[in-house]
N, C-alpha and C positions, 0 to 999 in steps of 0.2 A: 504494500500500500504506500502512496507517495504523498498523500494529502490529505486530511479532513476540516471541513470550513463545517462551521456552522453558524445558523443568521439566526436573530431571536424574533426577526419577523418587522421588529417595531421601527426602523428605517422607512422601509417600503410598506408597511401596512399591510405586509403577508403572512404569511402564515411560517412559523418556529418550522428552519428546516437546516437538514445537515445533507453533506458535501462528500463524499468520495471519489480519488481519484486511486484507482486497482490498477496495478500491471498484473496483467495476465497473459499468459507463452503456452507456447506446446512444449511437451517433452518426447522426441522423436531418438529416444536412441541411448548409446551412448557412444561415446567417443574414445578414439585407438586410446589416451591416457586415461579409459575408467569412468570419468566424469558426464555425467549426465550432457545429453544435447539438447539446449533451450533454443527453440525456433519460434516466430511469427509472435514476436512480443506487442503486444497491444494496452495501450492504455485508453482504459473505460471507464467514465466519467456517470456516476449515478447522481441522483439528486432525491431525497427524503425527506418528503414535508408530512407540513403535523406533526411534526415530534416530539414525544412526551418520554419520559423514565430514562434519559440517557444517562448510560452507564461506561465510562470508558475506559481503559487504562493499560500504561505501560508505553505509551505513544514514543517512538525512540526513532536515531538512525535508520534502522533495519526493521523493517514492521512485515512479519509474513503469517498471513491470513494462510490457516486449514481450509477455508469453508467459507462460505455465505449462505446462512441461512436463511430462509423466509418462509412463514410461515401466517396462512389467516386463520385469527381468532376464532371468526365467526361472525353473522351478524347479533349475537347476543353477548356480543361483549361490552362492558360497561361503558367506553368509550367510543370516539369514530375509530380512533388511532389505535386499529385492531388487526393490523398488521405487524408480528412480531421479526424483529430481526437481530440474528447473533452474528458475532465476528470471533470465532473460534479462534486464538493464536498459537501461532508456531515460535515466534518471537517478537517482540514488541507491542504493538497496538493489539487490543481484544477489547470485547465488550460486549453490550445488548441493549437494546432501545425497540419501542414500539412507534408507530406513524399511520397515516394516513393515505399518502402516497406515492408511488414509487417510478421514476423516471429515468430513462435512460438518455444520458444528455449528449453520449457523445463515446465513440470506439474509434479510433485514431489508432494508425502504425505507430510502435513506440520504439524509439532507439534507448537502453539503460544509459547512463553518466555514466561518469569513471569512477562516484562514489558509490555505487550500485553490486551488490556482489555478480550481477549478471552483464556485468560490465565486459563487451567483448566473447561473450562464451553465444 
C-alpha cells in the first residue's frame, strides 16, 4: 500500500471518506536466483465514503496488505455504513473500518521507486 488520505467531509460538505492507493502485480514464476517474479505492477486507486469505526495501524515504510476484504452487512444493519472492510497485514498498515460506498477511482501501470522493495525485480 502506498497511500491513505482520509477527508472528514467538512471542507466540501461531503460525506467522511478514506483514500487508498494499492500496488498490486502478478507473480509469474520464479527466477534462475530463486526469487519470486513480480510482473504487471498496477496501482489502484479506491475511494471509501461514509466512513465510520476507522480502525488503523502500524502505517510504516513498507505496508503489505494479505487481503482486502469486503464484506455486506446486510440491509438490517444499524447503520447505512454496512459495508465492512478489513486490511489484513503482512507488514505495516492493517486495520478495519465500515462505509457506505465503495469506488474505484482509478488502475494505472505502476513503475515501484527505488525505495520500494519491488524496486527493479
Amino acid at each position: 500500500m502506498y497511500a491513505v488520505r482520509l477527508d472528514s467531509g467538512q471542507r466540501l460538505t461531503g460525506p467522511t471518506s478514506l483514500e487508498l492507493d494499492i500496488h498490486v502485480f502478478a507473480v509469474e514464476g520464479t527466477k534462475s536466483d530463486g526469487h519470486s517474479s513480480f510482473t504487471t505492477h498496477t496501482l489502484v486507486t479506491l475511494r471509501f465514503e461514509g466512513v465510520e469505526a476507522v480502525e488503523l495501524d502500524g502505517f510504516g515504510p513498507q505496508n503489505v496488505l494479505d487481503d482486502l476484504v469486503i464484506e455486506d452487512l446486510g440491509p438490517g444493519f444499524a447503520t447505512a455504513a454496512r459495508i465492512s472492510v478489513s486490511l489484513p497485514s503482512n507488514n505495516g498498515l492493517g486495520g478495519a473500518f465500515r462505509c457506505e460506498d465503495i469506488t474505484v477511482l482509478g488502475a494505472l501501470p505502476f513503475d515501484p521507486g527505488p525505495r520500494s522493495p519491488y524496486y527493479g525485480l
